[in-house]
C-alpha distance (Angstrom), angle and dihedral (degrees) to the residues before:
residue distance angle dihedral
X1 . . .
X2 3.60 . .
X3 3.66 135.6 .
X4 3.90 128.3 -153.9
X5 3.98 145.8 149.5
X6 3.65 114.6 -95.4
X7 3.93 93.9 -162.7
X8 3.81 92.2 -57.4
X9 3.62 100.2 -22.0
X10 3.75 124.5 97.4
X11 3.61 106.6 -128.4
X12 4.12 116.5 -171.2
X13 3.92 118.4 -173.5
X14 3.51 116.2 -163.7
X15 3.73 109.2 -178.1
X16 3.81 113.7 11.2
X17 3.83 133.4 144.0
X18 4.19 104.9 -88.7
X19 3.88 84.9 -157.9
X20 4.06 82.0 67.4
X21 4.21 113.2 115.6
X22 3.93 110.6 -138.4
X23 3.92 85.4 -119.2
X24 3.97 93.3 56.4
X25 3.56 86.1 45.8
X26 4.00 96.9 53.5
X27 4.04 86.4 43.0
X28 3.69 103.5 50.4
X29 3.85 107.4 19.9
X30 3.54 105.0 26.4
X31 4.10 96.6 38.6
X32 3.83 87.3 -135.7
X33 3.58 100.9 139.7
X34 3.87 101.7 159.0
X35 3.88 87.5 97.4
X36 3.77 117.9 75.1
X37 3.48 148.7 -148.7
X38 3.74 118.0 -130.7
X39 3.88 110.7 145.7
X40 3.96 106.8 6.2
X41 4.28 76.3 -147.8
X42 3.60 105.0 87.1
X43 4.10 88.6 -109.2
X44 3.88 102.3 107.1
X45 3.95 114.8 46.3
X46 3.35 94.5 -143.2
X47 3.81 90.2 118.7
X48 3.82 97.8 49.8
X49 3.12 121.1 137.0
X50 4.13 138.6 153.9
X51 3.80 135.8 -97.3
X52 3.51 117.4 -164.0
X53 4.17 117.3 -154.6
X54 3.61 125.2 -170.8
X55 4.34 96.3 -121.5
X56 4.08 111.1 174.2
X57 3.59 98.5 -24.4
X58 3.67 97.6 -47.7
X59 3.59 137.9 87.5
X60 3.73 119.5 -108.2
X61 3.94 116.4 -170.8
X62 4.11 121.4 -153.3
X63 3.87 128.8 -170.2
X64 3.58 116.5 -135.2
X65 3.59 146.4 166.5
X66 3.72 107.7 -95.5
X67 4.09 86.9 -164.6
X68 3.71 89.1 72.3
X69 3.51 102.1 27.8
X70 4.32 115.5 104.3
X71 3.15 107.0 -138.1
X72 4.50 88.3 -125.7
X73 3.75 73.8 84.4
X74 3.49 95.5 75.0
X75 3.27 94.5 61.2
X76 4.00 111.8 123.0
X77 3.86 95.9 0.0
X78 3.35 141.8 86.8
X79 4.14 128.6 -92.3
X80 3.49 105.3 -150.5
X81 3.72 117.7 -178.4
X82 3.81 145.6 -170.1
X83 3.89 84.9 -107.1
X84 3.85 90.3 55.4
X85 3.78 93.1 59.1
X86 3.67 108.5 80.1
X87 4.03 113.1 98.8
X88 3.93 103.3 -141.7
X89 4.21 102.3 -62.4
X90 3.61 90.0 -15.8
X91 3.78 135.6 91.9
X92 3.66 120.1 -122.0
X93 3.94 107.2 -112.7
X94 4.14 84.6 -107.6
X95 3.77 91.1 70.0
X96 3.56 97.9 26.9
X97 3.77 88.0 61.0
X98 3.69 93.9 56.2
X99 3.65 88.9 51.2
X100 3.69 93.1 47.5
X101 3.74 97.8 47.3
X102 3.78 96.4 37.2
X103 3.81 96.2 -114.6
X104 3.82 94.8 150.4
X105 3.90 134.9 73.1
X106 3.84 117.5 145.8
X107 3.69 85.4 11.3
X108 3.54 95.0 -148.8
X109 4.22 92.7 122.7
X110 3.39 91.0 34.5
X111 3.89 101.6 96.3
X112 3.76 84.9 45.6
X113 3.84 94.8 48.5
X114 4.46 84.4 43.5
X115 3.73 93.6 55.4
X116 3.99 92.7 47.1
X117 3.40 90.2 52.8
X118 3.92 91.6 43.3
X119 3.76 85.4 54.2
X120 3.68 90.5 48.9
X121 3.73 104.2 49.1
X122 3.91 78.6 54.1
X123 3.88 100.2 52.6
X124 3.90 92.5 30.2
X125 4.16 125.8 93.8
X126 3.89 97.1 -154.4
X127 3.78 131.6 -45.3
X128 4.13 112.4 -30.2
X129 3.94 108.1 161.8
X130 3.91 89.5 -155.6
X131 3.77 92.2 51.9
X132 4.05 89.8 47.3
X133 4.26 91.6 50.5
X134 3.99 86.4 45.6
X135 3.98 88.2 51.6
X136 3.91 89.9 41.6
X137 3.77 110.9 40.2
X138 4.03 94.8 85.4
X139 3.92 88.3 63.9
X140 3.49 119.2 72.1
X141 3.78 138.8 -172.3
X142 3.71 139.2 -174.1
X143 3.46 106.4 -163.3
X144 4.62 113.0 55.2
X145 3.59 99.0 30.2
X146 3.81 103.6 -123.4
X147 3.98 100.0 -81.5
X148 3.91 94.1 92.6
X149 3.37 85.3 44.7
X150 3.69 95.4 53.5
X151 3.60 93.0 44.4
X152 4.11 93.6 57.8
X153 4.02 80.3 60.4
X154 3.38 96.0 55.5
X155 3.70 98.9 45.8
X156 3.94 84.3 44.2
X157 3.28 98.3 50.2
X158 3.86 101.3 32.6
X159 4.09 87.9 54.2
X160 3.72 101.8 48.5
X161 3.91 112.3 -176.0
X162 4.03 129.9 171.5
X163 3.88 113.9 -103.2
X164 3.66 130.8 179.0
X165 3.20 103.3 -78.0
X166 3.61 87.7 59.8
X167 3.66 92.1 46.6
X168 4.02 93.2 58.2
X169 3.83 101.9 31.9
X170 3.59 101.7 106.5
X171 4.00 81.7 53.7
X172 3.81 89.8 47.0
X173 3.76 92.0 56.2
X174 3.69 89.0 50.6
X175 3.34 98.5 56.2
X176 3.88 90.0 42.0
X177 3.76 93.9 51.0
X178 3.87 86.0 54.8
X179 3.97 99.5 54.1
X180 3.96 82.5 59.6
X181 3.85 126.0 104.6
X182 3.46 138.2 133.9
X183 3.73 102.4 -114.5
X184 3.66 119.5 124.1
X185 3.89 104.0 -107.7
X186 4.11 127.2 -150.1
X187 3.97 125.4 -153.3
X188 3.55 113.7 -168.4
X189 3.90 139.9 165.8
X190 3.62 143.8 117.8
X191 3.71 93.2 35.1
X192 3.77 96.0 -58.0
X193 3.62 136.5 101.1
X194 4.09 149.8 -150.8
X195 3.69 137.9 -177.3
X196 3.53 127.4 -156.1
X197 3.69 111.5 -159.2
X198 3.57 115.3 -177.3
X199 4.22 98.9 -159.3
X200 3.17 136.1 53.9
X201 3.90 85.4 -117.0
X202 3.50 95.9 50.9
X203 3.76 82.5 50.3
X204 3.57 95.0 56.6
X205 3.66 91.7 52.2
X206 3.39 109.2 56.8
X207 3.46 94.7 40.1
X208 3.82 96.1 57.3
X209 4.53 84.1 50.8
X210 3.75 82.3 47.7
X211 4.08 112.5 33.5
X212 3.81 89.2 158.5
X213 3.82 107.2 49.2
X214 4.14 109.0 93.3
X215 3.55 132.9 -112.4
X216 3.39 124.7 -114.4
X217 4.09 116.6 -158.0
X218 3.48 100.2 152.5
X219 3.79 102.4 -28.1
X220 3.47 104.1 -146.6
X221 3.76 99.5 127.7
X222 4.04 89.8 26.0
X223 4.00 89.1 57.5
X224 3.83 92.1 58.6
X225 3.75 84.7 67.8
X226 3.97 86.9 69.9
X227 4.05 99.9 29.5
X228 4.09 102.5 46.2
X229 3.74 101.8 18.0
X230 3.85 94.9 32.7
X231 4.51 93.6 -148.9
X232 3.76 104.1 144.0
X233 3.69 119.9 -128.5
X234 4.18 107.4 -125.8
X235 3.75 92.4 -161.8
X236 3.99 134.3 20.0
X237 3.70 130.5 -171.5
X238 3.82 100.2 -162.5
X239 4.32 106.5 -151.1
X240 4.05 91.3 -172.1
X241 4.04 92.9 100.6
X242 4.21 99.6 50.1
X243 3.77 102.9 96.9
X244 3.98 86.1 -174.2
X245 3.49 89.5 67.5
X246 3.59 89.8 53.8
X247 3.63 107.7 54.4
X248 3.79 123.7 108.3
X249 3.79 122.4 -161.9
X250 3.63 145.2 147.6
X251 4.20 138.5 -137.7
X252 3.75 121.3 -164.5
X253 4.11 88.7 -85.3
X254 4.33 105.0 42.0
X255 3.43 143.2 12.4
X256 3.70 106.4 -122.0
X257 4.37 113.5 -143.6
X258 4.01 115.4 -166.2
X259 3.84 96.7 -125.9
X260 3.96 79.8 -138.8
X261 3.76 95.5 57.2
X262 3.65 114.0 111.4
X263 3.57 120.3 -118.9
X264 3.51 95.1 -104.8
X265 3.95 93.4 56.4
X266 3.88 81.4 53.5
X267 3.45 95.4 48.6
X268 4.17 93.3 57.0
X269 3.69 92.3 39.5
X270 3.87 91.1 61.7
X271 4.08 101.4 29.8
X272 3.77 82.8 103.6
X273 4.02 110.3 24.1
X274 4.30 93.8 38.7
X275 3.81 103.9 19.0
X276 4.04 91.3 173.0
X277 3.85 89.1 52.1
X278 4.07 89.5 47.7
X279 3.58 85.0 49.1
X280 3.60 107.4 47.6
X281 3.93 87.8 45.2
X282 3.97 84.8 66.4
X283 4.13 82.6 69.5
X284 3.56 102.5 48.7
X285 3.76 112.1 105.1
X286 4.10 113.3 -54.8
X287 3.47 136.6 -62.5
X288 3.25 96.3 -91.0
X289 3.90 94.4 64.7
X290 4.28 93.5 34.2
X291 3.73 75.6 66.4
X292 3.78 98.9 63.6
X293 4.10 109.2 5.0
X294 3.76 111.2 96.0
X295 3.55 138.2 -151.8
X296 3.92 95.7 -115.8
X297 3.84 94.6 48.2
X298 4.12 88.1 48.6
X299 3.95 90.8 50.7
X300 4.35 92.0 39.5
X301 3.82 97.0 56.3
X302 3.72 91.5 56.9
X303 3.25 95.0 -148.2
X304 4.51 109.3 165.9
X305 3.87 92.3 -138.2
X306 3.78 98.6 47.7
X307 4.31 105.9 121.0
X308 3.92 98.0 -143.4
X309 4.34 95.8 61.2
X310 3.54 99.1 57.2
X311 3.86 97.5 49.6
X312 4.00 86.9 44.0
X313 3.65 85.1 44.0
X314 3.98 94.8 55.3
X315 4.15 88.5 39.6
X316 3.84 91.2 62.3
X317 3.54 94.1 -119.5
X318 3.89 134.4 -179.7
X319 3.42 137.6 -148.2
X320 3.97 130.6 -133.5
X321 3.56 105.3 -148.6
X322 4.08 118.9 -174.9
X323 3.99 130.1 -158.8
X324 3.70 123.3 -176.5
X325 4.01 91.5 -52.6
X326 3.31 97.6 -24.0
X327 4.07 122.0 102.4
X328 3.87 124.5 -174.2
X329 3.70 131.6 179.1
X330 4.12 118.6 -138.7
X331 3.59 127.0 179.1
X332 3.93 113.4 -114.6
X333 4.00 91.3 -122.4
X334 4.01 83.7 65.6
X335 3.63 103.7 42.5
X336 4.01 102.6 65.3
X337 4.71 101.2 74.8
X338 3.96 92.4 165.0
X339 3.02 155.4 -25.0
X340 4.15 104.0 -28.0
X341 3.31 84.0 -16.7
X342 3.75 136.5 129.8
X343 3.70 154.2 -171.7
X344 3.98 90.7 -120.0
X345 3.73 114.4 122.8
X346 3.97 125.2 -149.6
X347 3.58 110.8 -62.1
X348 3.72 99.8 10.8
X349 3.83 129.3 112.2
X350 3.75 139.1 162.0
X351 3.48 124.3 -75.1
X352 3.75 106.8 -175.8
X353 3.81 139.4 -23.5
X354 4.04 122.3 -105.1
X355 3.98 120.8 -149.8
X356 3.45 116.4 172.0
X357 4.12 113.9 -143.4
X358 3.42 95.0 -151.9
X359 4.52 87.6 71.8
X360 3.94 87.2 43.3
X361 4.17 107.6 112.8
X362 3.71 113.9 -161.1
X363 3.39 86.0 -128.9
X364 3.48 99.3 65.8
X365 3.69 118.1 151.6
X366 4.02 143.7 179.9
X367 3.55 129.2 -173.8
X368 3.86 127.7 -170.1
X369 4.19 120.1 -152.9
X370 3.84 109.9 -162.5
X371 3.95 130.5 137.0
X372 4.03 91.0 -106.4
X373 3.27 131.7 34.4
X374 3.57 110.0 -128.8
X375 4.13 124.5 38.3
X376 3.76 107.2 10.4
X377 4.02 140.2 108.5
X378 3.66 114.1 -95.9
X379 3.92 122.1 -112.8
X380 3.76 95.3 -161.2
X381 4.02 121.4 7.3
X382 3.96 118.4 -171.7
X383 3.82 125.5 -169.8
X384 4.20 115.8 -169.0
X385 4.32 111.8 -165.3
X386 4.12 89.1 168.3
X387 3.43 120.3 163.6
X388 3.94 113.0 -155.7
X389 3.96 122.9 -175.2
X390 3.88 126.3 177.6
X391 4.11 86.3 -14.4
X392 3.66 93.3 -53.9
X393 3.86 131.6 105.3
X394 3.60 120.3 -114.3
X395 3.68 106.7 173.3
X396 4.02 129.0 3.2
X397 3.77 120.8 -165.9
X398 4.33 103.9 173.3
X399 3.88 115.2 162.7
X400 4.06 128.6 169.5
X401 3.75 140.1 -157.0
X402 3.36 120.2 -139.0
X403 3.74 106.3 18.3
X404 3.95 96.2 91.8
X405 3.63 143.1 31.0
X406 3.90 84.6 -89.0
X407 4.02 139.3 25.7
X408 4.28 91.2 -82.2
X409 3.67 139.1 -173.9
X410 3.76 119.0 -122.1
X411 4.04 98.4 -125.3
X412 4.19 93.3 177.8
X413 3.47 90.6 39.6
X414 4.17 86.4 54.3
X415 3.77 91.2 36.2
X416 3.88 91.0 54.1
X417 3.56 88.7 54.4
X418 3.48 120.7 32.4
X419 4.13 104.0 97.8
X420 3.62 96.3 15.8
X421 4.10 126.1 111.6
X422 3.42 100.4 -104.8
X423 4.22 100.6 -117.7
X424 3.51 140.0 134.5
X425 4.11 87.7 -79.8
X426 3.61 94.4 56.1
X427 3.68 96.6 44.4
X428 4.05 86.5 54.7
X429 3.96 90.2 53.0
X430 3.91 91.2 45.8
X431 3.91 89.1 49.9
X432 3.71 103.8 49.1
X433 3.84 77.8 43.7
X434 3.57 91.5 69.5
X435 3.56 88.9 68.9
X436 3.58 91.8 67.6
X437 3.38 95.2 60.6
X438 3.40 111.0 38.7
X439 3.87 134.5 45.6
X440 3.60 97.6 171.4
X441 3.91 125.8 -163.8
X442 3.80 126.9 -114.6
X443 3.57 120.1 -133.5
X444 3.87 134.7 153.6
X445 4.00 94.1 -68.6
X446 3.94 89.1 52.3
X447 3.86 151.5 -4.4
X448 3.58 118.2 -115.0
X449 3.87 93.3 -117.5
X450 3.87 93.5 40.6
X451 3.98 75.1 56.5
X452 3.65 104.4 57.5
X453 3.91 93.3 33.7
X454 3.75 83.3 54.7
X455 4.10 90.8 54.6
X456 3.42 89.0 47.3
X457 3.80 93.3 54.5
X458 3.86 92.9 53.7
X459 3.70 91.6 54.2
X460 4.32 84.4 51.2
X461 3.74 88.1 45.6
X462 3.86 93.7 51.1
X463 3.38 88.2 37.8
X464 4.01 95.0 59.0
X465 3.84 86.1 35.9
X466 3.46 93.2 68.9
X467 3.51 98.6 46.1
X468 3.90 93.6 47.3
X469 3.63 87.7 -118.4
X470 4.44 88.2 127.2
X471 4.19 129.7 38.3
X472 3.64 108.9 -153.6
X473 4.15 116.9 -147.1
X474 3.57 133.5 179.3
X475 3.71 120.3 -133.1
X476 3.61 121.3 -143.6
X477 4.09 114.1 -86.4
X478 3.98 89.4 -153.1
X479 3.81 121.5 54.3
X480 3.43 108.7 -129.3
């Protein structure tokens, strides 16, 4: 059973299909057809729509892709929809800025691109254009061109006024507060199963009864399983309610990451201790999915052009891994054996992420290659942890995405380095090194010799970087 606010209504579902996406729920149980589906990928927007969470007393609002989104998520949070919006006979200032601005004309994004804005005029402290194209660039639409668009946030956001929502929060959080309890929970129907544990031990319990049923952290890759390949999932174990697994913390030695922390709870954790990380978390995917994907689900499907493994790769880091009782720690350069494969054994799964400070250079970098520059998959991904003292390397740590069967450190690349004077003779050693450890594939995103050349560019780039030979800008995603 689980238990959750349906605007203002508390909905309870007894027996329902786990395997069912928040979107197909709103669509065929619900009858709330004003969100759509456009990609069933998490690409489009069109099925955004907002959670609300109870966090320290106050409500905190997300968009996410309801395509991908279980609906064992909902438990203990609000569903707020485009339906929900309307205040009486009036629009709420979201859609009435779209109107206004003429940001709608087949109007099939348009409750997607409404809620993101609703969730941004909640989250947002006055107009900031950057802030509005972060909140906006995991919608998409191919009829206005985004400038309409744009301008709705700006009159949204530049003429803040209370709504409803903000009228009956405190009562919200209340009622949130009281679904919550620390009671293992079980969805079931339709043949298929999930658990919600809400500890770690609990955790460890039911996955060691159940070694075969899949995790769910914030199941945006593990949902395309069910929405583009259409293979049920028999049995779930849904991570979203273990706040252990999502704290992030440091000692005088590591920094500690919750392998059940979303990305954008990494992302703020590391602004200020790993800039480049912060940074290069901005790229991955959309908004929408930085609000549910998590660190230890990106690392555990293996895949070799996921964004987080090659910066944790190049950052030395370990993982702590946890079985029944029994915890281990492995470094990341071990725990990849194959293509999406791993080194985890039945009933074992990660419980937080290990970097030690000590390996951290301030010059830290991470650069993403993909055809556009917001919400897609990386062809080539490079990650540069060089340590450089009186001209000479000390220590190179270099690892890429999507030039092997797995995310990979460039050993001859780091050998030809490490205790040279970094010039232009070095960097020619390190890039024909490259070569030796990588023969990448090619595939639709990219050619294998595209690949490699690419690699070998990075390495240039930081190369010139360093030596403040190149200024790096970013152009303006939305023409204004």
């Amino acid at each position: 059973m689980i238990q959750f606010l349906l605007n203002n209504q508390l909905v309870t579902e007894t027996e329902i299909d786990p395997n069912l996406t928040v979107l197909n729920y709103l669509r065929t149980r619900q009858r709330r057809t004003g969100t759509k589906e456009g990609c069933a990928s998490g690409d489009c927007g069109a099925c955004s729509v907002t959670l609300g969470k109870a966090v320290a007393g106050k409500m905190q609002y997300e968009t996410v892709n309801s395509c991908l989104t279980l609906v064992s998520t909902l438990q203990g949070k609000q569903l707020i929809t485009v339906e929900d919006l309307k205040q009486g006979s009036q629009l709420h200032p979201a859609q009435q800025a779209m109107v206004d601005c003429h940001g709608s004309q087949c109007g099939f994004c348009t409750p997607g691109f409404v809620m993101s804005l609703f969730s941004l005029q909640k989250q947002a402290n006055g107009w900031d254009r950057h802030q509005a194209e972060t909140a906006l660039a995991g919608n998409l639409c191919r009829c206005t061109g985004y400038r309409p668009i744009m301008d709705a946030a700006e009159q949204l956001c530049s003429q803040p006024s209370s709504d409803k929502f903000d009228q009956t929060a405190m009562q919200v959080v209340q009622r949130l507060e009281g679904l919550a309890h620390d009671q293992m929970q079980e969805l079931s129907g339709n043949g298929h199963r999930c658990f919600l544990p809400k500890t770690v031990e609990q955790l460890a319990h039911i996955y060691l009864e159940h070694p075969n049923a899949k995790l769910v952290a914030g199941g945006t890759d593990l949902a395309l399983t069910l929405t583009q390949h259409y293979k049920p999932l028999p049995t779930l174990i849904a991570l979203e309610h273990i706040d252990a697994l999502k704290t992030c913390s440091e000692t005088d030695e590591t920094w500690l990451l919750g392998a059940g922390a979303a990305l954008n709870t990494i992302s703020a954790f590391l602004t200020e201790r790993i800039p480049g990380v912060s940074e290069m978390l901005q790229r991955f995917a959309s908004l929408q999915i930085r609000s549910q994907g998590t660190l230890g689900g990106n690392i555990a499907n293996a895949s070799p052009i996921g964004d987080a493994s090659p910066m944790l790769l190049a950052l030395n880091a370990s993982l702590q891994l946890q079985q029944g009782e029994t915890q281990r720690s492995v470094k990341l350069d071990d725990f990849f054996t194959g293509y999406r494969q791993t080194l985890l054994a039945e009933g074992e799964f990660i419980r937080a992420i290990s970097i030690p400070k000590v390996t951290v250079s301030p010059d830290f970098v991470a650069w993403k290659v993909s055809k556009r520059l917001d919400d897609d998959i990386s062809a080539v991904f490079a990650a540069f942890n060089i340590w450089v003292e009186n001209g000479v390397v000390r220590n190179a740590s270099i690892a890429f995405g999507g030039m092997a069967a797995t995310p990979k450190r460039a050993s001859a690349c780091e050998h030809a380095l490490t205790g040279q004077p970094l010039n232009a003779t070095t960097l020619a050693q390190a890039c024909a090194a490259l070569a030796d450890d990588f023969q990448p594939l090619s595939d639709f995103r990219a050619s294998a010799d595209y690949r490699l050349q690419v690699a070998r560019n990075l390495l240039r780039r930081y190369y010139h970087r360093y030596n403040g030979d190149v200024t790096i800008t970013e152009v303006s995603r939305y023409v204004s």
